[in-house]
TORKOLLO-844653 format. One record per residue (C-alpha): residue number from 1; residue in one letter; x, y, z negated. Coordinates in nm, 3 decimals, decimal comma, m for minus. Layout:
% TORKOLLO-844653
    nr   rest        c1        c2        c3
   NUM      a         X         Y         Z
...
This chain:
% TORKOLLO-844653
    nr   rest        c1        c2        c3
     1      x    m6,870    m5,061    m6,413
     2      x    m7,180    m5,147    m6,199
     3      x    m7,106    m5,114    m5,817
     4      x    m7,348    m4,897    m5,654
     5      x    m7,281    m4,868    m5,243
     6      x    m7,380    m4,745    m4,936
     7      x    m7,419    m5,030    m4,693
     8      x    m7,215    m4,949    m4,342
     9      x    m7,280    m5,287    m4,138
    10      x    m7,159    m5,261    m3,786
    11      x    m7,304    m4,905    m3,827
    12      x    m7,527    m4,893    m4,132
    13      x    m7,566    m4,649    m4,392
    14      x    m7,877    m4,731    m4,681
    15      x    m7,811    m4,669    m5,032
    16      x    m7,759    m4,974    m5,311
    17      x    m7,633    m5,095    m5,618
    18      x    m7,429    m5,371    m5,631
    19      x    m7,601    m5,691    m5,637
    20      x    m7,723    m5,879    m5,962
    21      x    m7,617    m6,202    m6,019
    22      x    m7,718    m6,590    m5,899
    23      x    m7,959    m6,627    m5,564
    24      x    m8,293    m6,631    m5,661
    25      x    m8,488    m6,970    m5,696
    26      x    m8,749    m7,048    m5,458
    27      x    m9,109    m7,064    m5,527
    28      x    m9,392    m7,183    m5,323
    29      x    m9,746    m7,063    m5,325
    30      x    m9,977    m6,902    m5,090
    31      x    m9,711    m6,762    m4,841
    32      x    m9,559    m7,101    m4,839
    33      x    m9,923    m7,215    m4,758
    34      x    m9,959    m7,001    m4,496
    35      x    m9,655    m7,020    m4,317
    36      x    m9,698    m7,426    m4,325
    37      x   m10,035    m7,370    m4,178
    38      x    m9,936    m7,103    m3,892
    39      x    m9,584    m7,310    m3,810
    40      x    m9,839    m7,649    m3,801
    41      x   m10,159    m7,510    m3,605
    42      x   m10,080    m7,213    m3,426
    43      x   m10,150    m7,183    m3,073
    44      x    m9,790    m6,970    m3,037
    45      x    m9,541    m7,163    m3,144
    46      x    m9,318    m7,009    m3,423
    47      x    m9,000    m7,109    m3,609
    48      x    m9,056    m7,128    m4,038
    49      x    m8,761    m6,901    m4,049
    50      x    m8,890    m6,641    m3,867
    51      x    m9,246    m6,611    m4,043
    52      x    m9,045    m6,630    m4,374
    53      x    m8,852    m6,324    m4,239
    54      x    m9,159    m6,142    m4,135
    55      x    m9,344    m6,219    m4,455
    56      x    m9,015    m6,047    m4,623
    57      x    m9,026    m5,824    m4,455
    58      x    m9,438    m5,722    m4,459
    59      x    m9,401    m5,750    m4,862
    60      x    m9,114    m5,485    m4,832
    61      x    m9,348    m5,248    m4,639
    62      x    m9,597    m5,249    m4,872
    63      x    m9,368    m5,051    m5,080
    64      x    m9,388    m4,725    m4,819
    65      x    m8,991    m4,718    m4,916
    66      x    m8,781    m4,656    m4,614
    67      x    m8,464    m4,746    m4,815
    68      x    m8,582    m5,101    m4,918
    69      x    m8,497    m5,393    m4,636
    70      x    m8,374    m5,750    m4,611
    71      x    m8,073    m5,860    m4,470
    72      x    m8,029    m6,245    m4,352
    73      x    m7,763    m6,452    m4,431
    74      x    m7,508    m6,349    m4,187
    75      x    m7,605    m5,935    m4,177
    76      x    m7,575    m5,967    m4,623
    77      x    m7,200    m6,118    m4,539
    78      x    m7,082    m5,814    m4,303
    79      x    m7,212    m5,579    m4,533
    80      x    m7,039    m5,722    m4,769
    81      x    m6,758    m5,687    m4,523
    82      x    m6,770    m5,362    m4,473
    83      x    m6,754    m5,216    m4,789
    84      x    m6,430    m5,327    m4,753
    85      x    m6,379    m5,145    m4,435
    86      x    m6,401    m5,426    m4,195
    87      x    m6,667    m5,457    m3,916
    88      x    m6,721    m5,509    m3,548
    89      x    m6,893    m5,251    m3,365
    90      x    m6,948    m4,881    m3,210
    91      x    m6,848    m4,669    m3,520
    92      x    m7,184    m4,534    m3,595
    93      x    m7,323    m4,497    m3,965
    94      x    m7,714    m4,510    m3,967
    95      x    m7,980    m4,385    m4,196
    96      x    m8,385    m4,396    m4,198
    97      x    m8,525    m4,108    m3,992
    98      x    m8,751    m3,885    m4,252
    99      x    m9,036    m3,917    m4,068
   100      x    m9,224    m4,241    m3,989
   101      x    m9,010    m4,453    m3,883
   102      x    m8,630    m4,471    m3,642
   103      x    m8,294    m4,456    m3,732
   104      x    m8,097    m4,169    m3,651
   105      x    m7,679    m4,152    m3,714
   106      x    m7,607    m3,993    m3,983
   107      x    m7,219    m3,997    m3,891
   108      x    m6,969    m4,135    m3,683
   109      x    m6,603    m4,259    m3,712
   110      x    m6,375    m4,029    m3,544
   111      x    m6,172    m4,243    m3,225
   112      x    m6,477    m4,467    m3,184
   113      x    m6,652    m4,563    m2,882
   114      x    m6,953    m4,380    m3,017
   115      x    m6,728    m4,061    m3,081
   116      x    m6,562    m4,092    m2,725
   117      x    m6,904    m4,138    m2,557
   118      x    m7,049    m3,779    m2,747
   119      x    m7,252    m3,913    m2,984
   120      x    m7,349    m3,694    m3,307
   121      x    m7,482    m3,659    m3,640
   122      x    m7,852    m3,620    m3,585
   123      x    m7,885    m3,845    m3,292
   124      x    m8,227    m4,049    m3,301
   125      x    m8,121    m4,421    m3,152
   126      x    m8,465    m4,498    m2,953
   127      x    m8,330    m4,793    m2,775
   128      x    m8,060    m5,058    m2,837
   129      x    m7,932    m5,393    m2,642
   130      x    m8,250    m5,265    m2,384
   131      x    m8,499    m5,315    m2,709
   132      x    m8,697    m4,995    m2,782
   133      x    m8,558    m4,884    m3,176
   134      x    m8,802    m4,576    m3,165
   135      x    m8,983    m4,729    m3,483
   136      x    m8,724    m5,027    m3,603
   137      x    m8,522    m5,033    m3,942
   138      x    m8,160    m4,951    m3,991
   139      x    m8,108    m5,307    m4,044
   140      x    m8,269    m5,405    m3,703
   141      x    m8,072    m5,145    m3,541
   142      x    m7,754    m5,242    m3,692
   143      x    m7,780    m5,588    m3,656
   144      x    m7,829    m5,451    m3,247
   145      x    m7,502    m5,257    m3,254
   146      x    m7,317    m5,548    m3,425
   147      x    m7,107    m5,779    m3,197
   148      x    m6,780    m5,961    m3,048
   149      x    m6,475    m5,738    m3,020
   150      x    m6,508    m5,630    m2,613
   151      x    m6,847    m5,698    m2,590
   152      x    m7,037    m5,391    m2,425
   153      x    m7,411    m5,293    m2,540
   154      x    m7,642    m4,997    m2,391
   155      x    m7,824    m4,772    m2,629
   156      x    m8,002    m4,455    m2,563
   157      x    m8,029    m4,152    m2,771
   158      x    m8,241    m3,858    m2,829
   159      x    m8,083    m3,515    m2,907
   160      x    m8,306    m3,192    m2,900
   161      x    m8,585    m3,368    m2,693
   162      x    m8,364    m3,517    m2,464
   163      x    m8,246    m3,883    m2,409
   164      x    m7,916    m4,030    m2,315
   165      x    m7,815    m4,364    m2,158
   166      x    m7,430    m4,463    m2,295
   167      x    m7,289    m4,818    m2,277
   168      x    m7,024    m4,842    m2,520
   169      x    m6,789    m5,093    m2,584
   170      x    m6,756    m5,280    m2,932
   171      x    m6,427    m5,271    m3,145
   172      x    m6,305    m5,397    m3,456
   173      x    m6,238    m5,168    m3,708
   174      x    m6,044    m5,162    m4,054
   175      x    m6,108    m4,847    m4,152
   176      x    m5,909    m4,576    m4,319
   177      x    m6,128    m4,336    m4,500
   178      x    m5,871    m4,089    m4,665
   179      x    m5,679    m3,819    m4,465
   180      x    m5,502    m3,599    m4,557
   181      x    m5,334    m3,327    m4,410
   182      x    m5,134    m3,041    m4,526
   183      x    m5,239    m2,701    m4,477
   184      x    m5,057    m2,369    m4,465
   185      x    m5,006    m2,243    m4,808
   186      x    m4,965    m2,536    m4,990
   187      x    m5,306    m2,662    m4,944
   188      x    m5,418    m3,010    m4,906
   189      x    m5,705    m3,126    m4,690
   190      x    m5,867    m3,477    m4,787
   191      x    m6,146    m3,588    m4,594
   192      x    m6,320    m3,891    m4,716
   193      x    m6,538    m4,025    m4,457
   194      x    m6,713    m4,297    m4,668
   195      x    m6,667    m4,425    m5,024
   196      x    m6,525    m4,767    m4,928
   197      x    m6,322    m5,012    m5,146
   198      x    m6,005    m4,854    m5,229
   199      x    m6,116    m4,479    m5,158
   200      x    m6,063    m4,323    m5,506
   201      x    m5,714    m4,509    m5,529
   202      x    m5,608    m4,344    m5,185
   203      x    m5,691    m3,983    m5,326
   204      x    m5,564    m4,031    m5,631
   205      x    m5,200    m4,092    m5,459
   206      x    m5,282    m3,835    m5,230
   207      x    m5,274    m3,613    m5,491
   208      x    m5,010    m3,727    m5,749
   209      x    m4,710    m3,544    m5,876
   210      x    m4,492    m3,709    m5,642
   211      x    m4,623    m3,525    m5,302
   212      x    m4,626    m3,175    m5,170
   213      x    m4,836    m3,009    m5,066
   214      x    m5,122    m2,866    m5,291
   215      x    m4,969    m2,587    m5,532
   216      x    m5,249    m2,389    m5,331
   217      x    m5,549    m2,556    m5,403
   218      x    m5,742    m2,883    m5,207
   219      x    m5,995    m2,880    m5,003
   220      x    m6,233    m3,199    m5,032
   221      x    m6,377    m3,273    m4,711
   222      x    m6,698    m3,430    m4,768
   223      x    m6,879    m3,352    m4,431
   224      x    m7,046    m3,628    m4,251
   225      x    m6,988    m3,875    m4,560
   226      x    m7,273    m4,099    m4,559
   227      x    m7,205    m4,226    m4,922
   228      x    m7,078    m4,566    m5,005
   229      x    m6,946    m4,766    m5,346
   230      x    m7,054    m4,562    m5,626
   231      x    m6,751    m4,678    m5,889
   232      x    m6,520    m4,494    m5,584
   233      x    m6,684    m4,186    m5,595
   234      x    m6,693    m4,209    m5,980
   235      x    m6,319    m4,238    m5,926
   236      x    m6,279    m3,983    m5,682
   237      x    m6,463    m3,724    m5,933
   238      x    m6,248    m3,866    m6,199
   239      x    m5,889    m3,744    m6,010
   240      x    m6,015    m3,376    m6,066
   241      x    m6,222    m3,409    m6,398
   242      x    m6,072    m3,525    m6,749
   243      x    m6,401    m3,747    m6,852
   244      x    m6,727    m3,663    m6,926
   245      x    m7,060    m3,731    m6,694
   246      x    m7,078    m3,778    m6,314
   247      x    m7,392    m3,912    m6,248
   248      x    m7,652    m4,132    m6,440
   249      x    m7,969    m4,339    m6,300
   250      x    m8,233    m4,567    m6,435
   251      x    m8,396    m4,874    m6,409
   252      x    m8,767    m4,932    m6,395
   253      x    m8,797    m5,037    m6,812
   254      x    m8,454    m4,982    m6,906
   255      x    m8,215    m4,683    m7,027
   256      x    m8,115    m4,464    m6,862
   257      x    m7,728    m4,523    m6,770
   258      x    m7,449    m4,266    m6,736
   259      x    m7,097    m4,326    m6,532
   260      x    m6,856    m4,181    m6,667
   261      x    m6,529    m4,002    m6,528
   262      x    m6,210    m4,106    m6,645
   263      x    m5,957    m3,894    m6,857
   264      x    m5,676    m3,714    m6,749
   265      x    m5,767    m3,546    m6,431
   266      x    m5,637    m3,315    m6,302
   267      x    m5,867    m2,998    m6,383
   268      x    m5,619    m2,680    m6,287
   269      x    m5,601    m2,731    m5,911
   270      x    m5,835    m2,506    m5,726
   271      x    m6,075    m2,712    m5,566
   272      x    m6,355    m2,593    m5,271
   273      x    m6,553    m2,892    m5,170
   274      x    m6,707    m2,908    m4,785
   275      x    m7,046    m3,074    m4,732
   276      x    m7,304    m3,038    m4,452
   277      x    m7,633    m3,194    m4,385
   278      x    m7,504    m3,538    m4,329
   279      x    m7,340    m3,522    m4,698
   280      x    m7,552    m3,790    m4,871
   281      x    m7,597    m4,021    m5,123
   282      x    m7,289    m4,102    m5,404
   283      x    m7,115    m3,829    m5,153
   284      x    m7,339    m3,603    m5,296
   285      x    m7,271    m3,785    m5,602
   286      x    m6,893    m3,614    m5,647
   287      x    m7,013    m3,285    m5,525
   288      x    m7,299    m3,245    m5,787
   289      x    m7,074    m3,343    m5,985
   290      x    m6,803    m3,121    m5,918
   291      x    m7,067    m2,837    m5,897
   292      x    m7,202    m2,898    m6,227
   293      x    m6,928    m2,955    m6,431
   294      x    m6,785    m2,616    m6,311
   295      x    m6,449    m2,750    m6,157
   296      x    m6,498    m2,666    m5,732
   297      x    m6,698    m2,419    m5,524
   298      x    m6,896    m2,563    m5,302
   299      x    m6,903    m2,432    m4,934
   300      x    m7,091    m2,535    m4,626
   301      x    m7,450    m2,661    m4,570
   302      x    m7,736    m2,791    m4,800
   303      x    m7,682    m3,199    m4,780
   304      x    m7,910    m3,492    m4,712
   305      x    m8,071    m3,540    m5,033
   306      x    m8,057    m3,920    m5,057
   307      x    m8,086    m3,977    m5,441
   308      x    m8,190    m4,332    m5,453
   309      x    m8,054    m4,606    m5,597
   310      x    m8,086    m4,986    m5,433
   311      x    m7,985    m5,253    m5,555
   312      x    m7,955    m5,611    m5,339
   313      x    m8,028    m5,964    m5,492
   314      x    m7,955    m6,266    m5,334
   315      x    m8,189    m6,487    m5,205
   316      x    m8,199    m6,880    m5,225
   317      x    m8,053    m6,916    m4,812
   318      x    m7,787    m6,667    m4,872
   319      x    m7,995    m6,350    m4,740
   320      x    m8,076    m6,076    m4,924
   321      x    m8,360    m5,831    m5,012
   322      x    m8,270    m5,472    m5,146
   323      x    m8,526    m5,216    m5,337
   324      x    m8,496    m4,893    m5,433
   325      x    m8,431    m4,932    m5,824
   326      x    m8,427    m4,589    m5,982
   327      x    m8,314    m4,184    m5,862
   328      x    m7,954    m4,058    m5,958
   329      x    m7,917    m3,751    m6,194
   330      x    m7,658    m3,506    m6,186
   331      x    m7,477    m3,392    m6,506
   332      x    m7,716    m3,129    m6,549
   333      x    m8,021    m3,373    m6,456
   334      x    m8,107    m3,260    m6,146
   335      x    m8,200    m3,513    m5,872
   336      x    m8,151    m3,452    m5,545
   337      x    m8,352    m3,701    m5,371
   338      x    m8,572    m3,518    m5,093
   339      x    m8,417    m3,174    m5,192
   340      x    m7,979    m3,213    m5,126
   341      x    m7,752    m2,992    m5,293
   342      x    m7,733    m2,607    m5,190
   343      x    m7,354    m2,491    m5,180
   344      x    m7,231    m2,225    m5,361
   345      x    m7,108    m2,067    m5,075
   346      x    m7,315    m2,128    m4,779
   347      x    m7,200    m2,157    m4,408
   348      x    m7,488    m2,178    m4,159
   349      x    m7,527    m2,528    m4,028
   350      x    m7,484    m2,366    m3,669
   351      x    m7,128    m2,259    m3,721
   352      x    m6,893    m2,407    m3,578
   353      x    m6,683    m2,672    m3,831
   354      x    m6,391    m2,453    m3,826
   355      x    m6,571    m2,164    m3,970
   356      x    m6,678    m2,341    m4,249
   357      x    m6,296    m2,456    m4,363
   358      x    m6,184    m2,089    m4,322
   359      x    m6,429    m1,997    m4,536
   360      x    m6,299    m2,294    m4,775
   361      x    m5,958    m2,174    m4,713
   362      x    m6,073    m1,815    m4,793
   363      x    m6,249    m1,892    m5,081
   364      x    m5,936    m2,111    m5,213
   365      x    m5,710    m1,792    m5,213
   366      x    m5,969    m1,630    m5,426
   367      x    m5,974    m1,900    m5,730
   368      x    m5,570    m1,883    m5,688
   369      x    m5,531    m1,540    m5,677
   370      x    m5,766    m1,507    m6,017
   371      x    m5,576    m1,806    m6,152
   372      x    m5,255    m1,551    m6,140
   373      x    m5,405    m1,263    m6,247
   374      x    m5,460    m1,462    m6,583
   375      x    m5,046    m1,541    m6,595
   376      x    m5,045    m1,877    m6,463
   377      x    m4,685    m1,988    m6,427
């Protein structure tokens, strides 16, 4: 199965699939013309890797893509870190700001420095590291927030026209994005804060026959779920569907391609799903999903709406460059890119996040108590 991810480096969220094959070979031509001539003659003096960077970086602009970047050597090898749920940093996951320009946090890890300091969902980064981020790339700012364990670093944020000066101290982190917790009535709660390597295994033992705990239904907590590796949430969707479609996307001159979920899930369960407006990407993914194929309710907030697809190649020096490659489709072929999912059930994005699980937990109660009325033993 092709990998498709969310990159979270050091506090990164843009949306990929996995990378295809050998570095690419280098060519030269005019840019290699150019950047001999500007490194050579140049009244400023300039390092070759640098304009090499910038001319990467200019061609990727040209696109008017906020999702495509490029990632040097050593920023391509902690992403590739952290989709296995290791990284140094402040615990923030980042995403493009939709309007021209910025990063904003789309979530952050709970018991982080960024979480102890206040810092939200929504938050618009302006300045990292003293450097003013007000019109920089996730990348840029990530690379910022990225550091030695203990190190400290000063960022400033804007929240509802107002800006904040924090100085935060960087951690390592090996993440653990499944908990669960057990619920009064026999209901399970499993949050999933990102779609990391080992996710859908975690949530499938979470909910095997050997623990307690769910007779009355699950609740998937999907709030604040930036995305992340696209075979996990395939797997995730898989624990509560017996096969069939979760999600398909296409290539520029090629089919169209459809993931399939695997059989034997477990489709009796009442299921409510929670998502807000920081739901994005393949964690929008499982909820379509879920939606479409009939098997949850959905309750909460419309979500993000990221339905690209990237996908990163490697480059001849070990860095990499990643492009939007295509739009996912639901089951029902909807794409949600620019528009999110609307809930079945909604919650107003104002209400406080224990409002929205009682209405989860509500609406859980009704599926079971329907379930019986049909005899279920």
């Amino acid at each position: 199965m092709t990998a498709v991810a969310l990159a979270y480096v050091g506090g990164v969220v843009t949306g990929v699939v996995g990378s295809r094959g050998e570095p690419a070979a280098s060519k030269s031509g005019v840019i290699d013309e150019a950047a001999d001539r500007i490194a050579a003659q140049a009244a400023q003096p300039v390092q070759r890797d640098a304009l090499e960077r910038a001319a990467v970086e200019g061609m990727l602009q040209s696109l008017g893509d906020r999702w495509s970047t490029y990632y040097g050597a050593t920023e391509f090898s902690s992403f590739q870190d952290a989709l296995d749920g290791q990284y140094s940093g402040v615990g923030l996951w980042l995403r493009a700001t939709r309007g021209q320009g910025g990063v904003e946090v789309g979530s952050v890890q709970p018991a982080s420095p960024a979480a102890q300091a206040g810092v939200l969902p929504g938050d618009v980064l302006v300045a990292v590291a003293d450097r003013d981020t007000s019109t920089a790339d996730v990348r840029t700012v990530a690379a910022l927030l990225r550091g030695k364990e203990h190190t400290s670093v000063r960022l400033a944020v804007r929240r509802a026209g107002t800006t904040m000066t924090l100085t935060l101290t960087r951690v390592s982190f090996t993440t653990d994005d499944v908990a669960v917790e057990h619920l009064r009535g026999d209901i399970s709660r499993i949050r999933i804060a990102a779609f990391t390597r080992g996710v859908g295994r975690e949530v499938r033992r979470a909910l095997s026959d050997g623990q307690p705990g769910h007779r009355g239904g699950v609740v998937l907590d999907l709030r604040d779920n930036p995305g992340g590796l696209l075979d996990e949430a395939v797997e995730v969707a898989s624990v509560f569907l017996d096969g069939g479609p979760v999600v398909s996307y296409q290539r520029r001159g090629e089919q169209a391609q459809t993931l399939q979920a695997f059989s034997g899930g477990d489709v009796t369960t009442p299921l409510v799903v929670l998502v807000d407006a920081s739901t994005a990407s393949a964690a929008e993914v499982v909820a379509a999903a879920l939606q479409d194929r009939n098997r949850a309710v959905i309750v909460g907030s419309r979500t993000y709406g990221k339905g690209s697809v990237q996908e990163p190649t490697r480059l001849s020096d070990g860095s990499a460059i990643e492009l939007t490659v295509g739009r996912y489709l639901t089951p029902s072929g909807r794409s949600l890119d620019g528009v999110g999912l609307e809930p079945d059930v909604a919650v107003p994005a104002t209400e406080a996040p224990q409002g929205a699980e009682r209405r989860a937990i509500e609406v859980l109660s009704g599926l079971l108590a329907a379930l019986d009325g049909t005899g279920r033993g």
